[in-house]
C-alpha positions as CSV (number, residue, x, y, z in Angstrom):
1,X,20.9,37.5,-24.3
2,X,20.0,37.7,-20.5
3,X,16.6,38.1,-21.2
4,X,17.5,34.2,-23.2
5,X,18.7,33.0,-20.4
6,X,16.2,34.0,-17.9
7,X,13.7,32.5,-20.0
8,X,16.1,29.2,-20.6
9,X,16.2,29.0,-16.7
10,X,12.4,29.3,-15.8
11,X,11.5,26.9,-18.7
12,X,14.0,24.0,-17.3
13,X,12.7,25.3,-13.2
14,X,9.4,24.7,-14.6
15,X,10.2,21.2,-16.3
16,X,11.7,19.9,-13.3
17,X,8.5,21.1,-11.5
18,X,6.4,18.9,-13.8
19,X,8.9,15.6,-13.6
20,X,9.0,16.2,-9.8
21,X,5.8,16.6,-9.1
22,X,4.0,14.1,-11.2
23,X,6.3,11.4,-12.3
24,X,9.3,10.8,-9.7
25,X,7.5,12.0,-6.6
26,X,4.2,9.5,-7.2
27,X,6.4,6.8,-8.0
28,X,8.1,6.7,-4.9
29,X,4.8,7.2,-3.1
30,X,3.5,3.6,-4.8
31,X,6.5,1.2,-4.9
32,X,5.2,-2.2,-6.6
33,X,7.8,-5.0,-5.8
34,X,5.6,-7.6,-7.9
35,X,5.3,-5.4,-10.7
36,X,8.1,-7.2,-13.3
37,X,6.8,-10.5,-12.5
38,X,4.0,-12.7,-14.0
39,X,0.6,-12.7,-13.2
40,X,1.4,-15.7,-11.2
41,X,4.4,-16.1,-8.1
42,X,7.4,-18.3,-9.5
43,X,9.1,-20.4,-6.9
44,X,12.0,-20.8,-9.5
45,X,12.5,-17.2,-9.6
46,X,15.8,-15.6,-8.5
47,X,13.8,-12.7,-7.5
48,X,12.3,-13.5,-4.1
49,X,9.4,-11.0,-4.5
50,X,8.7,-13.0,-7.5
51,X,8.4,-16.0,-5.2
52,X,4.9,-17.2,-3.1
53,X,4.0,-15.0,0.1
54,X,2.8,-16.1,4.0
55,X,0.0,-13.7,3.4
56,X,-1.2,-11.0,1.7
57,X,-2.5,-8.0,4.4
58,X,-4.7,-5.7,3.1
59,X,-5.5,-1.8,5.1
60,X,-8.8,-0.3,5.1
61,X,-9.0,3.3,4.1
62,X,-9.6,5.0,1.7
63,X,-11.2,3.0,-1.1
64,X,-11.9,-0.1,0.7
65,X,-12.9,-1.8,-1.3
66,X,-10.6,-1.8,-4.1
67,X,-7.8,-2.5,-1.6
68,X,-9.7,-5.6,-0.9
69,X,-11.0,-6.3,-4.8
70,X,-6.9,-6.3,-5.2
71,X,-5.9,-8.8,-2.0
72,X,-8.3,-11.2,-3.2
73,X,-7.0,-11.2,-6.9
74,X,-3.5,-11.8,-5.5
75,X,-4.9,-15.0,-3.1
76,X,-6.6,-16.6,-6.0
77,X,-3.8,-16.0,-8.5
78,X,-1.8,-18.0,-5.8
79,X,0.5,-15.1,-4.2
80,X,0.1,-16.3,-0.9
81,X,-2.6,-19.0,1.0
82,X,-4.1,-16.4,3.5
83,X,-5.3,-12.7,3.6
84,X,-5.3,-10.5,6.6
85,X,-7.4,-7.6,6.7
86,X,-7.0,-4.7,9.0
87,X,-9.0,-2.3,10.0
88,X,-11.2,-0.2,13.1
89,X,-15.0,0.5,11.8
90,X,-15.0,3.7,9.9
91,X,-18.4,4.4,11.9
92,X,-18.2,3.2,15.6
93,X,-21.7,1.6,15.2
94,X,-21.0,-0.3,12.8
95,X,-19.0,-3.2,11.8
96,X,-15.1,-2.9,11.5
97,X,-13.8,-2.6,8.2
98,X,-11.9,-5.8,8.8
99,X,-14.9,-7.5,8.8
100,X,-16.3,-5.4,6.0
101,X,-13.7,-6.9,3.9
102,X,-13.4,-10.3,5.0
103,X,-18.1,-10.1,4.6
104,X,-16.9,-9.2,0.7
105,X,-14.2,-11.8,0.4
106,X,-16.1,-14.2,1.3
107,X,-19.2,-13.4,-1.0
108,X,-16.1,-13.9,-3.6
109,X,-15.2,-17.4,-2.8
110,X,-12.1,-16.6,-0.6
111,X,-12.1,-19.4,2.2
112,X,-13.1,-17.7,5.6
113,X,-10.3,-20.2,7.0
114,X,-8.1,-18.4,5.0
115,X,-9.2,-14.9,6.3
116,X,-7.4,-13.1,9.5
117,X,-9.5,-9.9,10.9
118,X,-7.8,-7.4,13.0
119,X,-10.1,-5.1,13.8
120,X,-8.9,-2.5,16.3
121,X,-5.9,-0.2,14.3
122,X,-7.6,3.3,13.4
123,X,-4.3,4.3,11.3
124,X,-1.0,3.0,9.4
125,X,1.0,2.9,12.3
126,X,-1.6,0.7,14.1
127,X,-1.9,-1.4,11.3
128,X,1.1,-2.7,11.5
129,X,1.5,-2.8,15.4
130,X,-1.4,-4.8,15.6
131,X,-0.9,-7.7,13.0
132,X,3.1,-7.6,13.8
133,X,2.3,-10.2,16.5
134,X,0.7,-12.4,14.6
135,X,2.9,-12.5,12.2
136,X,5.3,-12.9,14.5
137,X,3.9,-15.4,15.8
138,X,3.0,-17.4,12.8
139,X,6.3,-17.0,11.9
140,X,5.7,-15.5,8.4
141,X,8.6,-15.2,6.4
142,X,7.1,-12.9,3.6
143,X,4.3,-10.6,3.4
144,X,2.7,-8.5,0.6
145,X,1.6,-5.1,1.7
146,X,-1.9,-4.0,-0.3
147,X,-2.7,-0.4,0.0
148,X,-3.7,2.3,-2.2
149,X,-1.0,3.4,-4.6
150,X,-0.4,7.1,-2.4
151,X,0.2,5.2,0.6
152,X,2.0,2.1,-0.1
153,X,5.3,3.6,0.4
154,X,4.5,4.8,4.3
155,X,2.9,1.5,4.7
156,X,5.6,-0.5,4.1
157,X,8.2,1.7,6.0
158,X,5.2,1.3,9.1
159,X,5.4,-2.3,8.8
160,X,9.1,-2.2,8.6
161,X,9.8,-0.5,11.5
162,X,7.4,-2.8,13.6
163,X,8.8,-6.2,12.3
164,X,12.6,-5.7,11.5
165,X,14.3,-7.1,8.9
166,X,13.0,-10.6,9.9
167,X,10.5,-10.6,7.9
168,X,10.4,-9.9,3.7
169,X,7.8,-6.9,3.0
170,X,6.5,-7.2,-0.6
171,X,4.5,-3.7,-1.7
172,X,1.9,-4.1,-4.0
173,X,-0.3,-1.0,-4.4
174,X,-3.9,-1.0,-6.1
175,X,-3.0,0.9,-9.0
176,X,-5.7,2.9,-9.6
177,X,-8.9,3.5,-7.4
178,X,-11.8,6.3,-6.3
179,X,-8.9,8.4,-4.6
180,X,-6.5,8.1,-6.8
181,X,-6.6,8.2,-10.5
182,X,-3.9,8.1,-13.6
183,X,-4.9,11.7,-13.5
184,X,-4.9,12.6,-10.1
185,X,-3.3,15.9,-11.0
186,X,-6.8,17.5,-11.9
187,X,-8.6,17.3,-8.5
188,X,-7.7,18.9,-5.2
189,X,-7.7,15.4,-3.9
190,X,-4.8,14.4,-5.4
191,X,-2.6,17.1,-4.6
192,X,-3.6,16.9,-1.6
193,X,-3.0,13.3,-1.1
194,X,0.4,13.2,-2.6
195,X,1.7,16.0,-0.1
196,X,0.1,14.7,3.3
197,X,1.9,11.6,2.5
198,X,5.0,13.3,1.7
199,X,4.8,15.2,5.1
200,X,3.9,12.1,7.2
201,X,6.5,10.5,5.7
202,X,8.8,13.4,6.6
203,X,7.7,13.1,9.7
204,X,8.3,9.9,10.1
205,X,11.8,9.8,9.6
206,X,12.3,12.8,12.1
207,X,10.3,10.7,14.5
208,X,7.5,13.4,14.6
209,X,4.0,11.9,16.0
């Protein structure tokens, strides 16, 4: 009977393991406040995230270029009538991956009236330091956050804590990309992507640079 029970125990620790670690804790890592609604934003909506955006801001990192593939099919499915990409050059001689992405928005047919660079943030924090004064200033009243799905939830708490509650922060993460797969459970990557973000997050909430 105790042997039962031990075995009863170590089956539901390991269960709990399992849900944990690859269903509630990647959730929370990729919240997507557009995800119930249509393809399209509905003004008549009662849910505001439903509702047209200021601007859509996509960060560099990581896959690039599907954070940018995913901006530009929010813009022309009408979410919001500018982008804003951010982003220092990943290689100093080169260009900035701001102007990486707006180059390959613009190949795509997206307006370069409609495109905002900032090109000097070299990490989340900065992201959202750096475009807070424009938005600021532009007085945007909404916002949709585009970042890879293991990052979208540090993102948005960046962005947060840089523009208040003034403005409304939408999260919309690219679901899937080079870094991060339905299956990111079988590389190295993954795991170790999913547990950086969970410390920095950690660490931002003590306050921990």
């Amino acid at each position: 009977m105790a042997n039962k029970n031990k075995w009863s125990v170590l089956g539901f620790g390991v269960t709990g393991f399992v849900v944990l670690f690859l269903f509630i804790l990647p959730a929370y890592l990729s919240p997507d406040d557009i995800k119930r609604c249509g393809l399209s934003p509905d003004k008549n909506n009662i849910d505001s995230n439903c509702q047209p955006a200021d601007a859509i801001i996509a960060i560099s990192g990581g896959d690039t270029f599907a954070r940018t593939d995913e901006a530009i099919k929010l813009y022309k499915n009408g979410w919001a009538p500018r982008i804003v990409f951010a982003g220092a050059a990943q290689d100093k001689k080169g260009p900035s991956n701001a102007l990486v992405m707006k180059n390959h928005a613009e190949k795509l047919g997206i307006p370069s009236e409609d495109i905002i660079i900032e090109e000097s943030s070299v990490n989340t924090e900065e992201n959202a330091k750096n475009t807070a004064d424009y938005i600021k200033s532009n007085k945007l009243q909404q916002i949709i956050i585009v970042t890879s799905a293991y990052h979208q939830r540090r993102a948005g708490l960046e962005f947060k804590r840089q523009i208040g509650n003034e403005v409304a922060i939408v999260n919309h993460p690219v679901p899937h990309d080079k870094q991060w797969a339905k299956q990111w459970y079988f590389t190295f990557s993954g795991w170790w992507l999913l547990l950086s973000e969970l410390v920095k997050i950690t660490s931002f909430y003590v306050g921990v640079k």
